[in-house]
MARFIVEX-632218 format. One line per 4 residues: number of its first residue (from 1); their letters; for each residue x, y, z of N, C-alpha, C, O. Coordinates in nm, 2 decimals. Layout:
NUM) a) X/Y/Z/X/Y/Z/X/Y/Z/X/Y/Z | ...
//
This chain:
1) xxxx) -1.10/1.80/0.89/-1.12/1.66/0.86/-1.25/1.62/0.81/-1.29/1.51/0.83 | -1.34/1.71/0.74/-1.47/1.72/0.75/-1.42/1.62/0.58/-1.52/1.56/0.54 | -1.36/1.60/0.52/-1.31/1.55/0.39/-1.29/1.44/0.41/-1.27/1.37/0.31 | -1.28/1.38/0.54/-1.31/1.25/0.54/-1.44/1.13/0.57/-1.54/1.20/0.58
5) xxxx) -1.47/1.03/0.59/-1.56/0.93/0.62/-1.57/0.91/0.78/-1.51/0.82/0.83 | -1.62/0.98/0.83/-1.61/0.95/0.99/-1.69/0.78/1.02/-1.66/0.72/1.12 | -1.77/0.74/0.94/-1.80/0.56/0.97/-1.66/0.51/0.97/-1.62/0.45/1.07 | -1.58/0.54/0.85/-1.51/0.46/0.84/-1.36/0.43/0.97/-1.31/0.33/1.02
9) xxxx) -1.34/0.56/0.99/-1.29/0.62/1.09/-1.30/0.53/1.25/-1.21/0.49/1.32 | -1.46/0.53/1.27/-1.49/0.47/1.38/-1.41/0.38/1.39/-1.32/0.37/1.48 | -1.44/0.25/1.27/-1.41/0.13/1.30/-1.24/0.13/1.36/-1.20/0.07/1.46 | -1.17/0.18/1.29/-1.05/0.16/1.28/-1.02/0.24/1.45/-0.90/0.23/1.47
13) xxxx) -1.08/0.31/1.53/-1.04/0.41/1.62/-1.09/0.19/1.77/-1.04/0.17/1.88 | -1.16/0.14/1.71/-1.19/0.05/1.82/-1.09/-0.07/1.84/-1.07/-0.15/1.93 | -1.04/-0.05/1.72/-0.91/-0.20/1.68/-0.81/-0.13/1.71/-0.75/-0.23/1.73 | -0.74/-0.04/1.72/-0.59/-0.03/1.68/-0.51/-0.12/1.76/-0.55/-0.21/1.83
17) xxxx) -0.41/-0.08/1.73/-0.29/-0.06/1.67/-0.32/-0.07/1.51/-0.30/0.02/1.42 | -0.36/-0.22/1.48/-0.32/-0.23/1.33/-0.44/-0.29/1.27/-0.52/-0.31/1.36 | -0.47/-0.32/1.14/-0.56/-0.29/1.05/-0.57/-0.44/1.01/-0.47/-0.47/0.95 | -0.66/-0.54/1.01/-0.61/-0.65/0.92/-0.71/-0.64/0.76/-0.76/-0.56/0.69
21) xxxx) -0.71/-0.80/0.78/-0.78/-0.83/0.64/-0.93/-0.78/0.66/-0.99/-0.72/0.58 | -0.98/-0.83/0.77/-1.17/-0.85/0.82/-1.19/-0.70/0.86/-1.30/-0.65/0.86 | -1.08/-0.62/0.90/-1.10/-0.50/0.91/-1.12/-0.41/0.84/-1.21/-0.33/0.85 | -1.02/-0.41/0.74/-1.03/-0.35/0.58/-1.16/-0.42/0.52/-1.21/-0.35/0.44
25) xxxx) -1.22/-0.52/0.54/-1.37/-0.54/0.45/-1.48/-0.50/0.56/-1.60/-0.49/0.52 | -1.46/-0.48/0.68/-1.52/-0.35/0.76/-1.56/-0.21/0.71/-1.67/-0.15/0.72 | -1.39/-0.16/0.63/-1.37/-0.05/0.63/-1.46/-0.02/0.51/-1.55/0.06/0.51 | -1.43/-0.10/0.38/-1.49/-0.15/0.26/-1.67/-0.12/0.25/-1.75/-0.05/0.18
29) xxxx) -1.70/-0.21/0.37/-1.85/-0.19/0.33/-1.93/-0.03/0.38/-2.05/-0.02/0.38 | -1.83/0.06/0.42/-1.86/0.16/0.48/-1.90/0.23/0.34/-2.00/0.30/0.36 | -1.86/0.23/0.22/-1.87/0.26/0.08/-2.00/0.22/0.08/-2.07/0.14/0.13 | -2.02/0.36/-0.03/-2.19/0.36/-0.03/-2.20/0.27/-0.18/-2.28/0.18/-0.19
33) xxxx) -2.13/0.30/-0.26/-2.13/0.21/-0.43/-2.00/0.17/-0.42/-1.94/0.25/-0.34 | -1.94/0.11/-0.45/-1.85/0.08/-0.47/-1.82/0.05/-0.63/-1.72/-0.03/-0.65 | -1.88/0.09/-0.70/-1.88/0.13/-0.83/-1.83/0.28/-0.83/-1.74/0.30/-0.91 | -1.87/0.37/-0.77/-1.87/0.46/-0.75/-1.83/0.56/-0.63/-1.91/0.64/-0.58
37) xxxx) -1.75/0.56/-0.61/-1.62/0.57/-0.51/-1.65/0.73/-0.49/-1.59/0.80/-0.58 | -1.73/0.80/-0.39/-1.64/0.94/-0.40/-1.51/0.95/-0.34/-1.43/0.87/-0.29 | -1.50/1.10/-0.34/-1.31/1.09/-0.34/-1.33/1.12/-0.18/-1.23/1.10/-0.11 | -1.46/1.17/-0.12/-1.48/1.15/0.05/-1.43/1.02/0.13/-1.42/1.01/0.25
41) xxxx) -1.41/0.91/0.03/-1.43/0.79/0.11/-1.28/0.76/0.01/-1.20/0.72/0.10 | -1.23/0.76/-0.09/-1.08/0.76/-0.13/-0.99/0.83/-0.04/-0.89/0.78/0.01 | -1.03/0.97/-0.03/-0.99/1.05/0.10/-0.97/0.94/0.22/-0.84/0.94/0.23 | -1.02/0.87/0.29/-1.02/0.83/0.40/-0.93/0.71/0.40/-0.87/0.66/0.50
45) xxxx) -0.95/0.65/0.25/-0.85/0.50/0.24/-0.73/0.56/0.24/-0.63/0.52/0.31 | -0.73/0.69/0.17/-0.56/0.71/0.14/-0.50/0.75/0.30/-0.39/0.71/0.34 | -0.58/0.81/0.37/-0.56/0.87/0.55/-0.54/0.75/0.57/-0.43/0.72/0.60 | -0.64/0.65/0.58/-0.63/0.51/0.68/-0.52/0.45/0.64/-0.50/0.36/0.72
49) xxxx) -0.44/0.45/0.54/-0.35/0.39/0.49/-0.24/0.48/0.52/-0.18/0.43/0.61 | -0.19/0.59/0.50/-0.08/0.67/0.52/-0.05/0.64/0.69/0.06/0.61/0.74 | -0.17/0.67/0.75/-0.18/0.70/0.91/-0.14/0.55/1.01/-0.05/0.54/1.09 | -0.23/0.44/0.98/-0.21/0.35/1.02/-0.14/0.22/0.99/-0.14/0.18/0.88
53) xxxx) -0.07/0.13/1.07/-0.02/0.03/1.01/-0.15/-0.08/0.97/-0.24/-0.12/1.04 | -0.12/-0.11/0.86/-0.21/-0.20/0.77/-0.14/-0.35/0.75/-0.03/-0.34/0.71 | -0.19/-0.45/0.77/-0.09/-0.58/0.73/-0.10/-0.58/0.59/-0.16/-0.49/0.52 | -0.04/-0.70/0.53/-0.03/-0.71/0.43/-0.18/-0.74/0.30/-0.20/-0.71/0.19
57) xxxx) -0.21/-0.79/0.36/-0.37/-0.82/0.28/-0.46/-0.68/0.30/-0.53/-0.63/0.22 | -0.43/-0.64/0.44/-0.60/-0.52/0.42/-0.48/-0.41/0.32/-0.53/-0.31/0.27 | -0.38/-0.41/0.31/-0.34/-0.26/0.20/-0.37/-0.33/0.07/-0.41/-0.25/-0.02 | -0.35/-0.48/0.04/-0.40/-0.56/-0.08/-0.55/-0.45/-0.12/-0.58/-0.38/-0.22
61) xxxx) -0.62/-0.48/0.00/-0.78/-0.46/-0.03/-0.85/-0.40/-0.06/-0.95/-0.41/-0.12 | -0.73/-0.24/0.03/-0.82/-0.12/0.06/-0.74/-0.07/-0.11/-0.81/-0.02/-0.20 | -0.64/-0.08/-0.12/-0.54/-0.02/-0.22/-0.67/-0.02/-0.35/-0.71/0.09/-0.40 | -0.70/-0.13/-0.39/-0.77/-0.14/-0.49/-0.93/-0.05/-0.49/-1.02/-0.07/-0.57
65) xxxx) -0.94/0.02/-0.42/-1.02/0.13/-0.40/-1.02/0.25/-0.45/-1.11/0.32/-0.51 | -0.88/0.28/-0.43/-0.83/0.43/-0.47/-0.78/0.44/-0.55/-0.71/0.54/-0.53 | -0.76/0.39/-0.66/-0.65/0.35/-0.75/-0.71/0.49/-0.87/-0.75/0.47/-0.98 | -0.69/0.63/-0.79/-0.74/0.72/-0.86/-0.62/0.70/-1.00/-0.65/0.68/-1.12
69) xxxx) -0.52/0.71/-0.95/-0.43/0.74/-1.06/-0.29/0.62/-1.01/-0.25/0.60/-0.90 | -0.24/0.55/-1.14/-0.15/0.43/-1.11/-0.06/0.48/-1.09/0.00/0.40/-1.03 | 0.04/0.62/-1.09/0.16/0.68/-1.07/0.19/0.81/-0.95/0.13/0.92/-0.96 | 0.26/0.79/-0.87/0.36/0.90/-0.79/0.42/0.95/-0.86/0.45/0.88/-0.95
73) xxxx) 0.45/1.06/-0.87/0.57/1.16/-0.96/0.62/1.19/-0.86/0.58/1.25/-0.76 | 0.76/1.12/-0.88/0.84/1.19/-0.77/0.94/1.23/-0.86/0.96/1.17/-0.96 | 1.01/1.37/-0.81/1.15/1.43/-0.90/1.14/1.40/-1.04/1.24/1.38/-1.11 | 0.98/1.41/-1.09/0.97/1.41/-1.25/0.94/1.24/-1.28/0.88/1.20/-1.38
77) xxxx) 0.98/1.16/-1.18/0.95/1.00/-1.25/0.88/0.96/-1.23/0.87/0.97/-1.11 | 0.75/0.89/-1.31/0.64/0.84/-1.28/0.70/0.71/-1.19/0.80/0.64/-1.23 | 0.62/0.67/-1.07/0.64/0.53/-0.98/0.52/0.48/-0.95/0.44/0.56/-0.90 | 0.49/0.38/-0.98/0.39/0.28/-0.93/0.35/0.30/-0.78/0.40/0.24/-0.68
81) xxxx) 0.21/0.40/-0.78/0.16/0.44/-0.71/0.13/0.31/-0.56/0.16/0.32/-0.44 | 0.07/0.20/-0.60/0.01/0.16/-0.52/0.20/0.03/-0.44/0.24/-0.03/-0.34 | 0.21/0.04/-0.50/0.40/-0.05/-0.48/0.48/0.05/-0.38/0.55/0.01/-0.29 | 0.46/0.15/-0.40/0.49/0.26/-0.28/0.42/0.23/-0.17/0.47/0.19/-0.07
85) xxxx) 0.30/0.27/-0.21/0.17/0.29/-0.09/0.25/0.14/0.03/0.30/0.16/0.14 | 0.23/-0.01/-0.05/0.25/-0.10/-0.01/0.39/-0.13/0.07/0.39/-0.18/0.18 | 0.50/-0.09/0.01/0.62/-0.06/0.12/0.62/0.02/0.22/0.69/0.00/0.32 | 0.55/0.15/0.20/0.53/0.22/0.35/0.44/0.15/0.45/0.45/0.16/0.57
89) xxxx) 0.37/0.08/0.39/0.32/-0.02/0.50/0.39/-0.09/0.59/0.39/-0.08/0.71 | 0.49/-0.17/0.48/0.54/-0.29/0.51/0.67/-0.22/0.60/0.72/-0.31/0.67 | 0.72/-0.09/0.61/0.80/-0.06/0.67/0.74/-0.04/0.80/0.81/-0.06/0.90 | 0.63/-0.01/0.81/0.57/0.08/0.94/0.53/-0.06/1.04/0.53/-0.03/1.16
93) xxxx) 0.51/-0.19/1.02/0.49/-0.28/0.99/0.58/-0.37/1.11/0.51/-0.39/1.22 | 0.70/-0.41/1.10/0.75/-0.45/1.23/0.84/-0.33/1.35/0.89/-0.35/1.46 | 0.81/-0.19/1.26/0.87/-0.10/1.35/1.01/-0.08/1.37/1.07/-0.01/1.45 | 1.06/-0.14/1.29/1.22/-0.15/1.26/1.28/-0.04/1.11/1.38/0.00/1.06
97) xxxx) 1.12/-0.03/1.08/1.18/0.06/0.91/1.25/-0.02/0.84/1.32/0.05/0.77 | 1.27/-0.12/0.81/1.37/-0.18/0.71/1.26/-0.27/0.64/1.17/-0.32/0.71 | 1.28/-0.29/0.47/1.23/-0.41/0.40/1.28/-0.51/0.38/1.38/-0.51/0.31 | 1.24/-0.59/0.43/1.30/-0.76/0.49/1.29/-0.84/0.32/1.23/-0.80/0.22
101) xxxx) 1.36/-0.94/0.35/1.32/-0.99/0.25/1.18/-1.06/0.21/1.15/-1.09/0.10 | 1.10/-1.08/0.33/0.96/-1.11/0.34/0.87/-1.00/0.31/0.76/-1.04/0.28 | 0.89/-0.84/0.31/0.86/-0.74/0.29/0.90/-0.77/0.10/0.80/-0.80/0.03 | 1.00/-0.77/0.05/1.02/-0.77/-0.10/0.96/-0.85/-0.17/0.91/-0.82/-0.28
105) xxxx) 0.94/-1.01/-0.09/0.83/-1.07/-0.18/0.70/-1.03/-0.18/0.65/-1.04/-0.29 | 0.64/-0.99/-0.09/0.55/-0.95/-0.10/0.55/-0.83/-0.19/0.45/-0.81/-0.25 | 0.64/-0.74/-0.21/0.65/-0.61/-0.34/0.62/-0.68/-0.43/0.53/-0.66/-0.51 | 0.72/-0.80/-0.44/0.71/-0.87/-0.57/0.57/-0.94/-0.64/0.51/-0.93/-0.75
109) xxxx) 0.55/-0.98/-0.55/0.44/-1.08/-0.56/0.30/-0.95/-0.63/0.22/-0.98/-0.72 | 0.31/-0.83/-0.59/0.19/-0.77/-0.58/0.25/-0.69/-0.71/0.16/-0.65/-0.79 | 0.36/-0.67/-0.75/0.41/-0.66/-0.87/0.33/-0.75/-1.00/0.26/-0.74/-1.10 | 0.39/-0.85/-0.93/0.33/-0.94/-1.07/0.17/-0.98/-1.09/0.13/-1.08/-1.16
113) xxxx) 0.10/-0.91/-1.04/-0.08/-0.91/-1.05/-0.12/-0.91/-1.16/-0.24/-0.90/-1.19 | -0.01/-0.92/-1.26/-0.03/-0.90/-1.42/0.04/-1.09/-1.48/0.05/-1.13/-1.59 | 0.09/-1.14/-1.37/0.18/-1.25/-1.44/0.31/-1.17/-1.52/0.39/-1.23/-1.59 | 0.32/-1.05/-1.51/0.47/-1.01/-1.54/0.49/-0.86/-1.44/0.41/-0.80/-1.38
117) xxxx) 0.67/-0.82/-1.45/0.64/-0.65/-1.40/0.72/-0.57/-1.51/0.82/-0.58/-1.57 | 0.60/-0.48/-1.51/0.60/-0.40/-1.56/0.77/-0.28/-1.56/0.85/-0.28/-1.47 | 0.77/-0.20/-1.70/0.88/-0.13/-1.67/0.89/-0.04/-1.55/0.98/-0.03/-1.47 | 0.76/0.03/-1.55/0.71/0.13/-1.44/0.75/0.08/-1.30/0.84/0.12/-1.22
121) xxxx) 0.65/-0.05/-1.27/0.67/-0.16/-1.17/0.81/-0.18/-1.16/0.85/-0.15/-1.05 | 0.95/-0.23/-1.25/1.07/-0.25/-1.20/1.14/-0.11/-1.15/1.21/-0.10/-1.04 | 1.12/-0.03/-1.22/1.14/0.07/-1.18/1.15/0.13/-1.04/1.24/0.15/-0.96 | 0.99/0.16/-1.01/0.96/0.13/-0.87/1.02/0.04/-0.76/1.06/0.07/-0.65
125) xxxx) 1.01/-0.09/-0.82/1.13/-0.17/-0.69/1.25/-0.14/-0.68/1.31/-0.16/-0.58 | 1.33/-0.06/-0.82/1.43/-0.07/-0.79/1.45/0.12/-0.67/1.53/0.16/-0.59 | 1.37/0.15/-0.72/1.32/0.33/-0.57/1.36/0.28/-0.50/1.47/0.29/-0.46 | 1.24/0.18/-0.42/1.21/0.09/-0.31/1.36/0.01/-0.23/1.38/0.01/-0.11
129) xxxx) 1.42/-0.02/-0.31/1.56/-0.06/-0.26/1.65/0.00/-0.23/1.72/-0.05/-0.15 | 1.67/0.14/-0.31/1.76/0.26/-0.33/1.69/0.33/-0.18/1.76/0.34/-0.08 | 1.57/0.39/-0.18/1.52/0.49/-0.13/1.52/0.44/0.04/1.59/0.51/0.12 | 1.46/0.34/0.09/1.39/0.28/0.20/1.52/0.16/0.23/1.58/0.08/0.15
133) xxxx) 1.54/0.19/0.37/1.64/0.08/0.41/1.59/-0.04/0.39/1.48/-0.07/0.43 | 1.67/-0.10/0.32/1.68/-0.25/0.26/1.76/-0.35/0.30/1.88/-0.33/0.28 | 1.73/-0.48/0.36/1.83/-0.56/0.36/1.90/-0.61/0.27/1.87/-0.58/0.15 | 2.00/-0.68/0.30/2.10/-0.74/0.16/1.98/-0.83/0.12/1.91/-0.78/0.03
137) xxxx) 1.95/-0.91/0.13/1.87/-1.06/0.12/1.76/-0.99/0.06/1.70/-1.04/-0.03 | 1.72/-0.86/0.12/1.58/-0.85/0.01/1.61/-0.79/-0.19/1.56/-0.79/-0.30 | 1.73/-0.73/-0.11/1.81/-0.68/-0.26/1.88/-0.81/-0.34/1.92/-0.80/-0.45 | 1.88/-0.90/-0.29/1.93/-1.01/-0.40/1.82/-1.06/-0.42/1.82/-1.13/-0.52
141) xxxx) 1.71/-1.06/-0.37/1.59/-1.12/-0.36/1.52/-1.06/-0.50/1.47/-1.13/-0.59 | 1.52/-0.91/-0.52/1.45/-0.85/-0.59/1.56/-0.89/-0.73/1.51/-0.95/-0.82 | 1.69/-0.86/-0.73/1.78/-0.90/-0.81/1.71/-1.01/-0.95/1.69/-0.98/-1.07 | 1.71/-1.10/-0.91/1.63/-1.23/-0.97/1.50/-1.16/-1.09/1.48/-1.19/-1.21
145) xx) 1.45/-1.09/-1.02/1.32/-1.05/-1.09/1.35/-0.91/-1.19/1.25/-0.87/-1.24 | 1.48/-0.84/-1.22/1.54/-0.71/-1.26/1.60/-0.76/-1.39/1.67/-0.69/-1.46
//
């Protein structure tokens, strides 16, 4: 684990369970530039994000940190790397595994960071629906926006 940020680590080992907003700009100022990101401390967002449950704003926060590369390849298809990141949250999230439809808007919402979604981006929601148990309500939800 020597590949990771042990400051950063701390913080998050005195709060758990879960990660909020004031936490993630905790985690944030542990970055020595933040111009200049080593991948020691990308290392650590992508751990603190995989590992722990994050609400909806600190994966907003920390996400935009790591943003080494905008795509997952999974089975050959590029997917909107950080739209992933953000539903494994939201699944880990009330502990039930399912994306609610309060979970979809929020996909959506972080989708449209551009004021539109992208092919890549629809793409990816429509994984996200397919892949990750979904309610009906978040699937007609997303529907609207396809």
């Amino acid at each position: 684990m020597n590949n990771l940020n042990d400051d950063m680590l701390h913080i998050i080992k005195k709060t758990l369970p879960a990660i909020d907003i004031k936490l993630s700009n905790k985690i944030v100022e542990c970055i020595e530039d933040v111009t200049n990101i080593t991948e020691k401390e990308k290392n650590t967002i992508r751990h603190i994000l995989d590992i722990y449950h994050c609400d909806y704003e600190a994966v907003e926060n920390l996400r935009k940190y790591i943003k080494s590369s905008y795509y997952k390849i999974i089975d050959g298809v590029n997917y909107d790397r950080s739209l992933l990141l953000l539903a494994d949250n939201l699944v880990k999230g009330q502990g039930d595994g399912r994306i609610s439809e309060n979970d979809m808007i929020k996909l959506v919402t972080s989708a449209l960071d551009g004021n539109r979604i992208t092919e890549c981006e629809k793409k990816t929601l429509k994984f996200i629906s397919k892949q990750y148990n979904t309610t009906d309500n978040a699937k007609e939800y997303l529907q609207k926006y396809l």
